[in-house]
C-alpha positions, 0 to 999 in steps of 0.5 A, a space after each residue: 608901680 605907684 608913680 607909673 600908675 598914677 602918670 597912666 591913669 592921669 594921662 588917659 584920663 586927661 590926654 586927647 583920644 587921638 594921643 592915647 589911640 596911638 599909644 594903644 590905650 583907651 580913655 579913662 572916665 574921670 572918675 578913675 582919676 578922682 578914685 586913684 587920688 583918693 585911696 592913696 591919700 585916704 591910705 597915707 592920712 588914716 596910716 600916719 596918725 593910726 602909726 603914732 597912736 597906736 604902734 606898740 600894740 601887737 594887734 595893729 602891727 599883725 594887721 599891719 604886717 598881714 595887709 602888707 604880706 599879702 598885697 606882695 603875695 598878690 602884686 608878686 604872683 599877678 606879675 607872674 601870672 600876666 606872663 602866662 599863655 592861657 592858650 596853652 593847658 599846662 600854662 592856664 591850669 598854673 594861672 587857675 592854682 595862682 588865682 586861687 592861692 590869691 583869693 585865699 591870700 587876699 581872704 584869710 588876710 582880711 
C-alpha cells in the first residue's frame, strides 16, 4: 500500500495534466507530496529511538499495540467498505454500521 500510494501521489503531483487526464486521475497540489513525505519520515524517525528507549514499558507497547490494531481494523474494513453498492439499501446501511465500527475503533484507540 505504502509504495503504491507514495508512486501515485508522486506521479499526480509531478506528471503533466495530459498523462494523468488519460490515466483518470486528477492533479495533486504539491502540497500533497510534501505532507506524504513527511509523516512517513516523521513516523519512522520519532518510532526508532522511542523503540530503543523506552521498549520494556508495558504502556508504550499497549499504545504501540493499540495504534497498530486499529489502522488494520480501519485499513481492513474500508477495503470492504469501497466494495460496497451504496445504491443498494441493504449495501448502504453495512457501509453506515462499517463507519461507525471505524469512528469507535479510531476513538477508543486514541
Amino acid at each position: 500500500f505504502d509504495l503504491y500510494h507514495g508512486c501515485r501521489v508522486a506521479t499526480a503531483t509531478f506528471a503533466s495534466r495530459d498523462f494523468l487526464g488519460r490515466l483518470g486521475w486528477e492533479k495533486n497540489p504539491a502540497a500533497m507530496m510534501v505532507l506524504t513525505v513527511l509523516h512517513h519520515t516523521l513516523s519512522v524517525s520519532m518510532v526508532i529511538p522511542m523503540n530503543h528507549a523506552y521498549i520494556e514499558l508495558d504502556d508504550y507497547r499497549f499504545i504501540c499495540f493499540s495504534l497498530l490494531f486499529a489502522a488494520a481494523v480501519c485499513f481492513s474494513l474500508n477495503s470492504y467498505k469501497m466494495t460496497l453498492d451504496v445504491t443498494v439499501r441493504g449495501d448502504f446501511m453495512v457501509f453506515k454500521v462499517i463507519t461507525v465500527i471505524q469512528l469507535v475503533t479510531i476513538f477508543y484507540t486514541r
